[in-house]
C-alpha positions as CSV (number, residue, x, y, z in Angstrom):
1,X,-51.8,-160.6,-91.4
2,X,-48.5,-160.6,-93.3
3,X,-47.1,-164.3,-94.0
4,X,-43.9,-164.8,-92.0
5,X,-41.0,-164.5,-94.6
6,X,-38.9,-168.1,-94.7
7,X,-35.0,-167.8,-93.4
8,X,-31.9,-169.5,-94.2
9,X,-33.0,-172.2,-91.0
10,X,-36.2,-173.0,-92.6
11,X,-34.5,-174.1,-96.0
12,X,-31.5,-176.1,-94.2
13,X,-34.2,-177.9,-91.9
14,X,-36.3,-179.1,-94.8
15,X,-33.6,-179.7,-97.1
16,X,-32.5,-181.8,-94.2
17,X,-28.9,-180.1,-94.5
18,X,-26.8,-177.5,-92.2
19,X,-27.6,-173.9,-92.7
20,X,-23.5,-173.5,-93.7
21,X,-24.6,-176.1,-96.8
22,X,-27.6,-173.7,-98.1
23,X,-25.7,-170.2,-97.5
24,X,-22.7,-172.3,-99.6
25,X,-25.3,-173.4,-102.3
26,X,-26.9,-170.2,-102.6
27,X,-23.5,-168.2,-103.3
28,X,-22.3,-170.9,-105.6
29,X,-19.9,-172.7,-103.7
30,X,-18.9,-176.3,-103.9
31,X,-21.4,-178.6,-103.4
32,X,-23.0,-182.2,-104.8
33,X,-25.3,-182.0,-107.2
34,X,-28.0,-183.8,-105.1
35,X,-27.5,-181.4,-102.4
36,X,-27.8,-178.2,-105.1
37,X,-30.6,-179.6,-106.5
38,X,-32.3,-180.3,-102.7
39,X,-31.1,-177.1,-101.4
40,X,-32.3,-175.3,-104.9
41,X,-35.9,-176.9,-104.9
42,X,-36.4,-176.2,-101.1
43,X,-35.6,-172.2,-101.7
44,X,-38.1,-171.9,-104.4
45,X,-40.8,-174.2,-102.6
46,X,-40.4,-171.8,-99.6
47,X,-40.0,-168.5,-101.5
48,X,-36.6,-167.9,-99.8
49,X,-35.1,-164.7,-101.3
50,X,-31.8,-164.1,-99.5
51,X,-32.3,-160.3,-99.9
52,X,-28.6,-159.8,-98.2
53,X,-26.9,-161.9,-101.1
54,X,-28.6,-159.9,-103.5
55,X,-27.3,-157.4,-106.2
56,X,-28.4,-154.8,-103.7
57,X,-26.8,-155.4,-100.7
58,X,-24.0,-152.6,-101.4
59,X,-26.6,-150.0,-101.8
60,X,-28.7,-151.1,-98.5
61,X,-25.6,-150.9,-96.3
62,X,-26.2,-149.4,-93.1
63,X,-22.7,-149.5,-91.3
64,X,-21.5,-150.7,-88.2
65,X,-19.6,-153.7,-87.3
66,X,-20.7,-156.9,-86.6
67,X,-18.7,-158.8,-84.1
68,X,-19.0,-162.6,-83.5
69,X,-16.6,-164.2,-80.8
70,X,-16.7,-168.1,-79.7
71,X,-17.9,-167.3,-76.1
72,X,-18.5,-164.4,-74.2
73,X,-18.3,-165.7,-70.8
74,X,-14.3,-166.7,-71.8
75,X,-12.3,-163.5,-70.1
76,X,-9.9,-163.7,-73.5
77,X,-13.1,-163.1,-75.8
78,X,-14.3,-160.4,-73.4
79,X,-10.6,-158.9,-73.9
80,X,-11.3,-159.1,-77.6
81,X,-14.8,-157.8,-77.9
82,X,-13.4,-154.5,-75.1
83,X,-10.6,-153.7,-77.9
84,X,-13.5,-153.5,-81.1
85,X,-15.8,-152.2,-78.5
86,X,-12.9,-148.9,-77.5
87,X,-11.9,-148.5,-81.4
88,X,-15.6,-148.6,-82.8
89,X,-16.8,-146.3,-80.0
90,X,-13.5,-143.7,-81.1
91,X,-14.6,-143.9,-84.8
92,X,-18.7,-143.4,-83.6
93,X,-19.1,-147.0,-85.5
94,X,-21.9,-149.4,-83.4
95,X,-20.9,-153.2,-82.8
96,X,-23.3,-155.7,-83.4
97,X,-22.2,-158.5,-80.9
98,X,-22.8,-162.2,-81.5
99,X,-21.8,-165.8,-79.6
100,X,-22.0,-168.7,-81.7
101,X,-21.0,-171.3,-79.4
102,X,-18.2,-172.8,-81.2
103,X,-20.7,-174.2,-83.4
104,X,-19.7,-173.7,-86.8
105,X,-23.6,-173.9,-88.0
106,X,-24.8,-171.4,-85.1
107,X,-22.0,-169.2,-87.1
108,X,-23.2,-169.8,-90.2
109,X,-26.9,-168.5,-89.1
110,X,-25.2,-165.3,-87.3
111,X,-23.3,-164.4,-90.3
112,X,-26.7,-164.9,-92.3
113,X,-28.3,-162.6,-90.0
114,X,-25.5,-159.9,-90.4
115,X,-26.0,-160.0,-93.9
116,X,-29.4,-159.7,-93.7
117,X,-29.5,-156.7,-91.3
118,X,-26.5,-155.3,-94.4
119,X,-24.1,-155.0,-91.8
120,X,-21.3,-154.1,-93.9
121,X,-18.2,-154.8,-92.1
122,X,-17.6,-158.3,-89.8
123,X,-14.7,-159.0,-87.8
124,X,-14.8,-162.6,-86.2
125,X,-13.3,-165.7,-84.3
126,X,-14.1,-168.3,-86.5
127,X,-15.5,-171.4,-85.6
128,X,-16.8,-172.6,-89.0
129,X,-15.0,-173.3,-92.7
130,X,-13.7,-171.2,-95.1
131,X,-17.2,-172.3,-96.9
132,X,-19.0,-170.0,-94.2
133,X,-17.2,-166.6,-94.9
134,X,-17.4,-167.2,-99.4
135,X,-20.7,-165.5,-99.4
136,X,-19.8,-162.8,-96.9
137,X,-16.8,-162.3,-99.3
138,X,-18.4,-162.0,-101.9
139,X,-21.6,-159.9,-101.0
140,X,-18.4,-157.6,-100.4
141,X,-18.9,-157.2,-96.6
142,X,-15.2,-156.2,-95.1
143,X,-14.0,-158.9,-93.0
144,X,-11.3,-159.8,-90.5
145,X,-10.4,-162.6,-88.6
146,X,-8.8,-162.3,-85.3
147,X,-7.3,-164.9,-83.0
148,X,-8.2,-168.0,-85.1
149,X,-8.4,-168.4,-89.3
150,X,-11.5,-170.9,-90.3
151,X,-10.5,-174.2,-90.8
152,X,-10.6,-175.9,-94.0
153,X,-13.4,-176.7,-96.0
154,X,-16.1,-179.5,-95.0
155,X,-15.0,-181.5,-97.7
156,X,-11.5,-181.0,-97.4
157,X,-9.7,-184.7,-96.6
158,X,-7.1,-183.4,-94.1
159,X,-7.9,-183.5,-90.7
160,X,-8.1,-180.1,-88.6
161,X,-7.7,-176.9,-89.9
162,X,-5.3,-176.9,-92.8
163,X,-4.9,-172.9,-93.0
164,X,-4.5,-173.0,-89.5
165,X,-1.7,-175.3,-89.4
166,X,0.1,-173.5,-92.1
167,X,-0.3,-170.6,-89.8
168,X,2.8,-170.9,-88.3
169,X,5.0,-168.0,-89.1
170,X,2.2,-165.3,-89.6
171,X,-0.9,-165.1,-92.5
172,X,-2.1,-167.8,-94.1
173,X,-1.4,-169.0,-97.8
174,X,-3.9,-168.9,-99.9
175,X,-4.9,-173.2,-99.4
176,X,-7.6,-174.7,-98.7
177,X,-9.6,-171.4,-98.3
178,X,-8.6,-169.5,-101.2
179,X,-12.3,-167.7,-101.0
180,X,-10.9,-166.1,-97.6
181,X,-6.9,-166.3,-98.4
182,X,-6.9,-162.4,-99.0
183,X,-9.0,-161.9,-95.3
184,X,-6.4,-160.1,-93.0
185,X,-6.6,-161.3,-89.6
186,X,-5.0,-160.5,-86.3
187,X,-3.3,-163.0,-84.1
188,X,-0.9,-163.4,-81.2
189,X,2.0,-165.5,-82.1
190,X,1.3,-168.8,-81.7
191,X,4.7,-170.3,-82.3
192,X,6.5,-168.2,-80.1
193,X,4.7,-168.6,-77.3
194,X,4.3,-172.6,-77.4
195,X,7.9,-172.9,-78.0
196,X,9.1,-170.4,-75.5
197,X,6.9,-172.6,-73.1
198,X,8.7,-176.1,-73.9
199,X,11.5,-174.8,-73.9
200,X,10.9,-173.5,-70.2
201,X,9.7,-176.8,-69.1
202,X,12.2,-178.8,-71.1
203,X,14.8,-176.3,-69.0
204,X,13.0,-177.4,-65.4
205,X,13.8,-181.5,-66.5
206,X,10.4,-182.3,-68.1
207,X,10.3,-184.5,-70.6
208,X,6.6,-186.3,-70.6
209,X,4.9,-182.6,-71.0
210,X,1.0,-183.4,-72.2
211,X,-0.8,-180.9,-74.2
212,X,-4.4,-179.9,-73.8
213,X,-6.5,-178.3,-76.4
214,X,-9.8,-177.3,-77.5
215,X,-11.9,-175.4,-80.7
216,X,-9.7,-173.3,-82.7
217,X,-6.3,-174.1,-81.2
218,X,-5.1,-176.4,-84.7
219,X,-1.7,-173.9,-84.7
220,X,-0.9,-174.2,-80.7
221,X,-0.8,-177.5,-81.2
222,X,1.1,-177.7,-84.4
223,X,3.5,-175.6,-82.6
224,X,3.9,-178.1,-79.4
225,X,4.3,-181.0,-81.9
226,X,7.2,-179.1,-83.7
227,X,8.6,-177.8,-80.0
228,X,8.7,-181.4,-78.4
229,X,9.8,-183.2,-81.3
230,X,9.7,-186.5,-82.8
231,X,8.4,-188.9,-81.7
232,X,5.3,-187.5,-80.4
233,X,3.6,-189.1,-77.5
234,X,-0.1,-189.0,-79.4
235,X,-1.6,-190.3,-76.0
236,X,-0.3,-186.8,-74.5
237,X,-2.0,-184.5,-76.9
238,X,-5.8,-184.6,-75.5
239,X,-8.9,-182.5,-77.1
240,X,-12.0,-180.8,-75.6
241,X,-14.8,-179.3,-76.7
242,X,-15.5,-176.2,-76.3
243,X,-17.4,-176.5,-72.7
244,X,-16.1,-176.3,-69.1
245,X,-17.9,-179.7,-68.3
246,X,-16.0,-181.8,-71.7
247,X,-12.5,-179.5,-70.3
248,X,-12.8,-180.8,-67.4
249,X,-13.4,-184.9,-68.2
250,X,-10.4,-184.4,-70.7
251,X,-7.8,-183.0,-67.9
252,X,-8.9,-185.8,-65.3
253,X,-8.7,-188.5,-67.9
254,X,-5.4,-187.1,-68.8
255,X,-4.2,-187.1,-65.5
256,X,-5.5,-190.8,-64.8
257,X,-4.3,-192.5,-68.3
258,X,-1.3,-190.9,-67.7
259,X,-0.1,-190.9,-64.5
260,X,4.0,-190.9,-65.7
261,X,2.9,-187.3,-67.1
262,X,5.1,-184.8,-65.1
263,X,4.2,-181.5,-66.8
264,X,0.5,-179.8,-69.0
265,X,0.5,-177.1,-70.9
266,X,-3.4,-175.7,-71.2
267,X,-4.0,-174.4,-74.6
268,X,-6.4,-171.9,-72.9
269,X,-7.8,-170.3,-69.8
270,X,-11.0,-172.4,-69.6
271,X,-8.7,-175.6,-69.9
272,X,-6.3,-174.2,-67.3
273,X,-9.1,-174.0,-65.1
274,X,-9.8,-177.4,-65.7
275,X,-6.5,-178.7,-65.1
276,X,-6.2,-176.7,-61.9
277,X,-9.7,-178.3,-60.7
278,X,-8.8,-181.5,-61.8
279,X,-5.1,-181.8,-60.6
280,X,-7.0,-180.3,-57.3
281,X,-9.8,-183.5,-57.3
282,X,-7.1,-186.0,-58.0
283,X,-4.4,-184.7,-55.0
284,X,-2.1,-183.9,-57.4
285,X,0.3,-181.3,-56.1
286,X,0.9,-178.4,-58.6
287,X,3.9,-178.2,-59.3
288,X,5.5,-180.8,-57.2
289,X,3.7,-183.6,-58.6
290,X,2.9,-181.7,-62.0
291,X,3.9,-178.6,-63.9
292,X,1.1,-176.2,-65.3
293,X,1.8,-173.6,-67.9
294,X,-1.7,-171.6,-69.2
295,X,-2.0,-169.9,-72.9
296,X,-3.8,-166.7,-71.9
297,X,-2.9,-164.5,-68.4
298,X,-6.2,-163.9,-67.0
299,X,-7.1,-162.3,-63.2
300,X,-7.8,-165.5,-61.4
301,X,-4.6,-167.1,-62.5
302,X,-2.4,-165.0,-60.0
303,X,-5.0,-166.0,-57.0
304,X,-4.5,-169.7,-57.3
305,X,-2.5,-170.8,-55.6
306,X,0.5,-171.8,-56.3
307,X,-0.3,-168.9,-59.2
308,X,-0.4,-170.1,-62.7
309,X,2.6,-169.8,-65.0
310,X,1.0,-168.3,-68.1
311,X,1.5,-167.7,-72.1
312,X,0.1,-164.0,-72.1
313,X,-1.9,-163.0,-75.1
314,X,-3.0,-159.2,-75.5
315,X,-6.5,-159.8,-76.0
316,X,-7.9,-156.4,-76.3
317,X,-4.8,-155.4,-78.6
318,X,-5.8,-157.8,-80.8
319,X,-9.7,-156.6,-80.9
320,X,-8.6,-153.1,-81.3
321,X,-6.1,-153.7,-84.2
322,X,-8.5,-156.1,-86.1
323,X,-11.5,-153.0,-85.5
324,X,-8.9,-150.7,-87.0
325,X,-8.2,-153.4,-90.3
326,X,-11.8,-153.5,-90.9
327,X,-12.7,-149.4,-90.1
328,X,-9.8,-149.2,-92.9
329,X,-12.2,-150.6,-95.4
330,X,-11.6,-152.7,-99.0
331,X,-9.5,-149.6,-101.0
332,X,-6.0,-151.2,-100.7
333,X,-5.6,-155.0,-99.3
334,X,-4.4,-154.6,-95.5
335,X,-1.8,-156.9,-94.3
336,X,-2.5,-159.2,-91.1
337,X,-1.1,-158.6,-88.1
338,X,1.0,-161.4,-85.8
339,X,1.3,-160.0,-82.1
340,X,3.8,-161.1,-79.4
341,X,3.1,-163.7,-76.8
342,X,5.0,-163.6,-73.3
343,X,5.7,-166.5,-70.8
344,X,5.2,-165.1,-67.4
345,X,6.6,-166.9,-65.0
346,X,4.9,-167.8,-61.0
347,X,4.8,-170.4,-59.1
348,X,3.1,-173.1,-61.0
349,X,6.1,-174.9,-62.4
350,X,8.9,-176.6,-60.5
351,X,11.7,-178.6,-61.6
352,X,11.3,-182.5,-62.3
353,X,11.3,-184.7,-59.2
């Protein structure tokens, strides 16, 4: 019976290091020397040959399009994955669908798994670095980014994502990531859409507006900062994870450390939903005792009730566009695409009290 051939897991767990930090070793990107030399020594111990990163892989190529979104039970990811879905199917190209969680390491396996099955083009919602995507890069897999840019490298001292921040007018400058600065990617405009939204609140008398945010949303909140002004209010600008549970703790301990709050804006549909359920536990009134506006217009936000007030993103137009940036292939540079945003207005918003 054939051996079972070791993977990119089996060297990060005995090298006692993320699977990011070997696929970043192995292409030779930046690491310590103790970690090379672990990661290095663990590879040959094991007989790892990352056939994908080999001089080979752009002979092996098989097609299709692998496609890797943060969660597919999130209705704006769905939206995504139907507009590569409609433009692969039209060009007879098959998708290769994977969720990573928000975990940047569960990325980094999926994206060694792509490689290894010589997928040859990727688009993706990043969770990870710009570390994860050097050795898709440069095996010369085609790859786009859409909705989010990967944040900066592990290493990197500023906090967040620093290509994401600098995201604020349209595609990124080539800082921190310079391995991915020549990635197109397709987004909904950001800036527009937060600012639009203060503005709208700032119109109905609100002044103490709080800002909830989760995985990925680095330029949503550079754009509330920049809408509200200085000073900020630090204590309003609250973080999840990327779960409903962790949404859901950090809109009710929003709402309770902050009672003098009169307004939210949700960076995202599953922390709308947990502002609505929370405001809903606490007897909050929406919007006479506070203001919801939502980034992303999904179904159920016109069957609460009062309806939500939304920032409307076109999901699938953003999935079909970045399918047609990678089905275009590497023969001349493609530029990135910034899409608009809209504030829909409905009931969830009412004039300071």
């Amino acid at each position: 019976m054939e051996a079972r051939r070791s993977t990119i897991k089996d060297v990060a767990e005995a090298a006692g290091v993320g699977v990011a930090t070997v696929s970043r070793v192995l292409s030779g990107g930046s690491a310590s020397p103790e970690t090379r030399e672990r990661v290095l020594a663990v590879a040959a111990q094991l007989d790892y040959r990352p056939s994908a990163l080999g001089r080979n892989l752009r002979q092996r190529r098989t097609g299709g399009i692998g496609l890797l979104v943060p969660d597919l039970t999130d209705t704006f990811f769905g939206q995504v994955a139907e507009g590569v879905l409609a433009c692969a199917r039209a060009a007879g190209e098959p998708v290769v669908l994977g969720s990573t969680g928000d975990d940047p390491e569960q990325e980094a396996e999926l994206v060694g798994m792509l490689l290894e099955q010589s997928v040859d083009r990727v688009i993706a919602v990043p969770s990870g670095g710009a570390d994860t995507w050097l050795p898709v890069t440069r095996a010369g897999v085609t790859v786009v980014f859409a909705d989010r840019l990967p944040g900066a490298p592990a290493d990197d001292d500023l906090p967040g994502s620093t290509a994401d921040l600098m995201l604020l007018d349209g595609i990124p400058s080539p800082s921190p990531g310079r391995a991915v600065a020549d990635v197109p990617a397709v987004l909904a405009d950001d800036r527009a859409g937060i600012r639009t939204a203060v503005r709208y609140l700032r119109g109905l008398g609100h002044r103490r507006i709080a800002f909830l945010g989760g995985p990925g949303h680095d330029r949503r909140v550079a754009a509330f900062r920049e809408a509200v002004g200085s000073p900020v209010d630090e204590e309003l600008v609250v973080f999840a994870t990327g779960s409903r549970d962790s949404a859901y703790a950090a809109a009710s301990g929003l709402f309770q450390s902050r009672p003098d709050l009169t307004a939210v804006l949700a960076a995202g549909n599953v922390l709308g939903e947990a502002a609505v359920l929370a405001a809903r536990e606490l007897d909050l009134r929406v919007p006479r005792d506070v203001s919801l506006v939502m980034y992303d217009d999904v179904p159920w936000a016109e069957l609460c009730s009062p309806p939500l007030t939304v920032i409307a993103q076109p999901g699938r137009d953003i999935g079909y566009r970045a399918a047609e940036l990678v089905l275009r292939g590497t023969g001349r540079r493609p530029r990135g695409v910034v899409l608009p945003t809209e504030l829909i207005v409905r009931g969830s918003c009412g004039p300071r009290r």
